[in-house]
One Martini backbone bead per residue (centre of mass of N, CA, C, O) as a GRO file, in nm:
protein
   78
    1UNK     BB    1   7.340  10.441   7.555
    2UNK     BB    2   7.095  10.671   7.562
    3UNK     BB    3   7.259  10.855   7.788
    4UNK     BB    4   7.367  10.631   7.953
    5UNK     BB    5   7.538  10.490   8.175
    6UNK     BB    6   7.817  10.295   8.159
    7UNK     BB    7   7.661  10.022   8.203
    8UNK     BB    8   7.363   9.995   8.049
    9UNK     BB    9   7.160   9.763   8.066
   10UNK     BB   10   7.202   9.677   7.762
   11UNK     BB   11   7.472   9.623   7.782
   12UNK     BB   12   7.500   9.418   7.983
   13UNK     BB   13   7.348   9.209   7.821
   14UNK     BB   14   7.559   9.228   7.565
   15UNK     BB   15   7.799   9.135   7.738
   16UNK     BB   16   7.690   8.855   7.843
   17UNK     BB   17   7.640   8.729   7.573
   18UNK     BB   18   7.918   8.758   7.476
   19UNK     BB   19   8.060   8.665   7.786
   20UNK     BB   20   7.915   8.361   7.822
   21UNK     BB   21   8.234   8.167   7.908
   22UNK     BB   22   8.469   8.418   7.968
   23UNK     BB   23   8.455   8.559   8.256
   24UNK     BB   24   8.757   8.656   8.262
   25UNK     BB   25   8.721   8.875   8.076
   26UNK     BB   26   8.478   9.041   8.172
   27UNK     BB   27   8.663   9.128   8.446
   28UNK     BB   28   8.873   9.288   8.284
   29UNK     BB   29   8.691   9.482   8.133
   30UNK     BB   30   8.554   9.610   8.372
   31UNK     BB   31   8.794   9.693   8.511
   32UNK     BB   32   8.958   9.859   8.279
   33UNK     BB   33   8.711  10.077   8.269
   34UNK     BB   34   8.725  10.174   8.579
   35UNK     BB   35   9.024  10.282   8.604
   36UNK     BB   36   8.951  10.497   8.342
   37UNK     BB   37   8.755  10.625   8.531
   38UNK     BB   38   8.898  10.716   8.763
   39UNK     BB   39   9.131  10.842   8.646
   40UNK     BB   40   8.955  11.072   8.489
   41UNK     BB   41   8.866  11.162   8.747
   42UNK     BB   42   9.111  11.238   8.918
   43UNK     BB   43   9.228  11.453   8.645
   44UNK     BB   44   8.965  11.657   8.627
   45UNK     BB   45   8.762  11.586   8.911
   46UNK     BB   46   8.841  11.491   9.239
   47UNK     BB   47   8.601  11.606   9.445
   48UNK     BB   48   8.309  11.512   9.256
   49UNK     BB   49   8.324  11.228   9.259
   50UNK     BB   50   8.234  10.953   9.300
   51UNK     BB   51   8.272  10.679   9.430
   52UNK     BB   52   8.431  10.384   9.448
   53UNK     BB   53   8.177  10.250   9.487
   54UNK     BB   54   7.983  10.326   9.249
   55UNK     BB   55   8.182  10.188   9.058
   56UNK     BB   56   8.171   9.942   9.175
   57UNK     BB   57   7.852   9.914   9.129
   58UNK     BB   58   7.852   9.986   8.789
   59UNK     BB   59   8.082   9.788   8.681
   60UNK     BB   60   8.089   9.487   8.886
   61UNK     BB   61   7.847   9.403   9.069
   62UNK     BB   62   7.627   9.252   8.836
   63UNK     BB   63   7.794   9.078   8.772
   64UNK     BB   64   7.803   8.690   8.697
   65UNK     BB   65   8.052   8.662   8.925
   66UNK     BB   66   7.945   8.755   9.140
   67UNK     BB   67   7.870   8.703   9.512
   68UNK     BB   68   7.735   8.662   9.728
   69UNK     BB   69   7.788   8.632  10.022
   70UNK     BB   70   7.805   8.448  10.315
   71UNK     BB   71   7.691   8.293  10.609
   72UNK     BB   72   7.873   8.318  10.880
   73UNK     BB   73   7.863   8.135  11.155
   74UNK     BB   74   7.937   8.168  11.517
   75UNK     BB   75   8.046   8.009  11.766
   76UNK     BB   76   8.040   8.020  12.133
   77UNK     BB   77   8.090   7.718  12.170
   78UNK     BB   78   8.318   7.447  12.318
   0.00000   0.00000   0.00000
């Protein structure tokens, strides 16, 4: 969309808005969608592509299943 990486702001909205009940449906299409863009980086030009983390940056941190981490304290008295 507007020669931007996709999922581009606008993608993400009408993404969320298409999967707004079936969320497992759309982790299932932005991973395959992440693994096809691996798949195609690693074949085309393994040296220069992004990080798997960047990838996975672009496709699945934003979604609205991913959950911030929890902060568990540990104690150190027994």
């Amino acid at each position: 969309m507007g020669g931007q990486q996709w999922p581009c702001a606008e993608a993400r909205l009408l993404l969320k808005a298409e999967y707004e009940g079936p969320i497992a449906s759309l982790a299932g299409y932005l991973a395959g969608h992440m693994y096809e863009a691996m798949h195609d980086l690693y074949c085309c030009n393994p040296h220069d592509g992004p990080s798997p983390r960047a990838l996975f940056e672009r496709f699945i941190a934003w979604s609205p299943f991913r959950r911030s981490a929890a902060v568990v304290e540990v104690s150190t008295t027994r």
